[in-house]
C-alpha angles and dihedrals in degrees: 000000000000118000138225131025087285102062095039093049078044095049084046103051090044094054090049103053106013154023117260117228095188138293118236089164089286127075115254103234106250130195121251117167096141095046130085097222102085111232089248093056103052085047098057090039082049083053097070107056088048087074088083104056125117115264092220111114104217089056091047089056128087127168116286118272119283097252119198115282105250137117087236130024144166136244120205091237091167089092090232153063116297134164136248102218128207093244137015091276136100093217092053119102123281114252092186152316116256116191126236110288104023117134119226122172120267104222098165149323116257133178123245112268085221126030110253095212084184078063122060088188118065105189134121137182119228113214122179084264097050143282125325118195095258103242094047082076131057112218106231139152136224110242121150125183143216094257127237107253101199129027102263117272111284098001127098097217153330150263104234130187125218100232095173121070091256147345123189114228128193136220112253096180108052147214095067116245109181118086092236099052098038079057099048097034084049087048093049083240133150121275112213161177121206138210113283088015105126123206143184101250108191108163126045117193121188117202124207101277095049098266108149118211116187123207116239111209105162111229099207133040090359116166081211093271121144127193137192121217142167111282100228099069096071132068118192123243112238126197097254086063097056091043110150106248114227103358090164095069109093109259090236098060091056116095137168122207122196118190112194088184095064096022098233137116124212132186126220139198096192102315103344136101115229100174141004139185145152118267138175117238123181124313134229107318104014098053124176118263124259131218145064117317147178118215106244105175140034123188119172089207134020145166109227118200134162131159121341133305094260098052101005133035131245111194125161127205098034107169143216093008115187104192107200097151111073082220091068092262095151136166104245147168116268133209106170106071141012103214097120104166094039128088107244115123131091089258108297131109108258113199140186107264089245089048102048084044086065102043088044093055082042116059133062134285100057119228120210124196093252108093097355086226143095129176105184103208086193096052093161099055111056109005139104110273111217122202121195120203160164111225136119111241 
């Protein structure tokens, strides 16, 4: 039941002209592209009626949206509009637009029929409607979980992964602090978490009809904002999990190589290579640093912020982050492309989630889940060294 004029004239309007996804005191974004009304605007109109609702979080909380049903699918992570085309081609028709944020099913990969020489990447993602450029979408799963319901026995909290494409989340303690949400709150638009993206969860409420809510307090690099969100969107991270991989080998002999030429990061025990993937450094302008490093701090999750929006980035959750430049240059997890191979970040190594898991287990110093955090005060003796370099190999 939503209280107040606001949210009736709002449940009104959204059963005449729409479908409802689901409300968690912020709209879920929809996609519109038939209808007069833009899809900022309806946020932002949606937006008013949302002021009257409980603050209890229980009552602010509905059942996560119904996702498509498919093993793999994929998120519009471009924050923006973008178009499913007939063919693998950019060239090709437009079948539709389809909004930021929306879920489609990830059939399979293809490569571009016709060399696209403006793209340095040619691959395309084929979904029962047609075919998507492949980083516009983040290839994610729906997995929801039976929720915790009480903090486990002697910790004060937990680290949790979002194992579903996206949950939207409130803020219990306004008004709102970081860059980022005071941006997205001031715009009506949609607060959220999104799949691979890992958080510090210390408080767990059940409501009446057995719907869990867990608390967010980010551990590391919080602006002091706490959100509420739907349980079973989370799965909590166990030890066995974070395991170091290969602790017998001798630190020394462990060494990571990041090529910003080719885009690509290796690992290496003495001379062999032990992993490889593609990653994305810094683009024109705030390119990655060169040069010879030790790894001096580990976080498993971290708010990064620097700047503003406009001429900066705020982005919370951001997983498995290896820090090597004193500067806070680090090799992490990414969620929001998936243009791995190509320069596009603001210097530091974007991964894919799985990718930056692995280098993150592998490399020294070890980082247990309690507390989530190393800071390795003799960086130059026992940890992993990291060179960063231009060269074709």
């Amino acid at each position: 039941m939503y209280e107040g004029v606001g949210g009736f004239f709002l449940i009104n309007f959204l059963t005449t002209r729409l479908t409802i996804g689901r409300f968690t005191g912020i709209l879920v974004r929809m996609n519109l592209p038939e209808d007069n009304l833009s899809r900022r605007d309806f946020l932002k109109l949606a937006g008013l009626g949302l002021g009257t609702l409980a603050l209890n979080p229980i009552r602010r909380l509905l059942p996560l949206p119904d996702f498509p049903a498919s093993e793999r699918l994929g998120r519009n992570c471009t924050g923006g509009k973008i178009d499913i085309k007939t063919r693998p081609d950019s060239n090709s028709p437009a079948v539709k637009s389809i909004y930021e944020d929306s879920v489609l099913p990830w059939l399979r990969e293809r490569t571009a029929e016709n060399l696209d020489r403006n793209r340095l990447i040619q691959s395309w993602v084929e979904t029962p409607e047609g075919f998507v450029y492949a980083p516009y979408l983040q290839l994610v799963r729906n997995q929801p979980n039976q929720p915790l319901t009480a903090t486990p026995e002697g910790k004060t909290g937990f680290w949790a992964e979002v194992t579903v494409p996206y949950v939207d989340i409130y803020l219990d303690n306004p008004p709102p602090r970081s860059p980022n949400l005071r941006h997205l709150l001031g715009s009506s638009l949609p607060v959220r978490l999104y799949y691979s993206q890992v958080m510090w969860i210390d408080q767990i409420k059940i409501g009446d009809s057995g719907q869990v809510a867990y608390r967010i307090n980010e551990r590391y690099g919080s602006y002091g904002d706490i959100f509420w969100a739907e349980a079973a969107a989370f799965r909590p991270l166990t030890e066995a999990e974070i395991a170091p991989i290969a602790p017998e080998i001798d630190p020394v002999e462990k060494s990571i190589v990041v090529n910003t030429t080719n885009q690509s990061l290796s690992c290496f025990e003495g001379n062999r290579e032990v992993y490889f993937c593609r990653v994305s450094t810094g683009r024109s302008g705030l390119e990655t640093q060169l040069g010879d490093f030790s790894i001096w701090r580990k976080t498993i999750s971290v708010r990064m912020a620097v700047g503003t929006i406009e001429a900066g980035y705020d982005t919370p959750g951001v997983s498995w982050t290896t820090y090597f430049v004193s500067t806070g240059v680090a090799i992490h997890a990414t969620f929001w492309h998936n243009e791995y191979g190509f320069a596009r970040s603001h210097g530091c190594v974007n991964c894919k989630p799985e990718d930056a898991k692995w280098i993150f287990r592998w490399t020294m110093p070890v980082v247990s889940l309690e507390p989530g955090d190393v800071v390795w005060s003799n960086w130059r003796s026992g940890s992993t060294r990291v060179k960063v370099e231009q060269r074709y190999w």
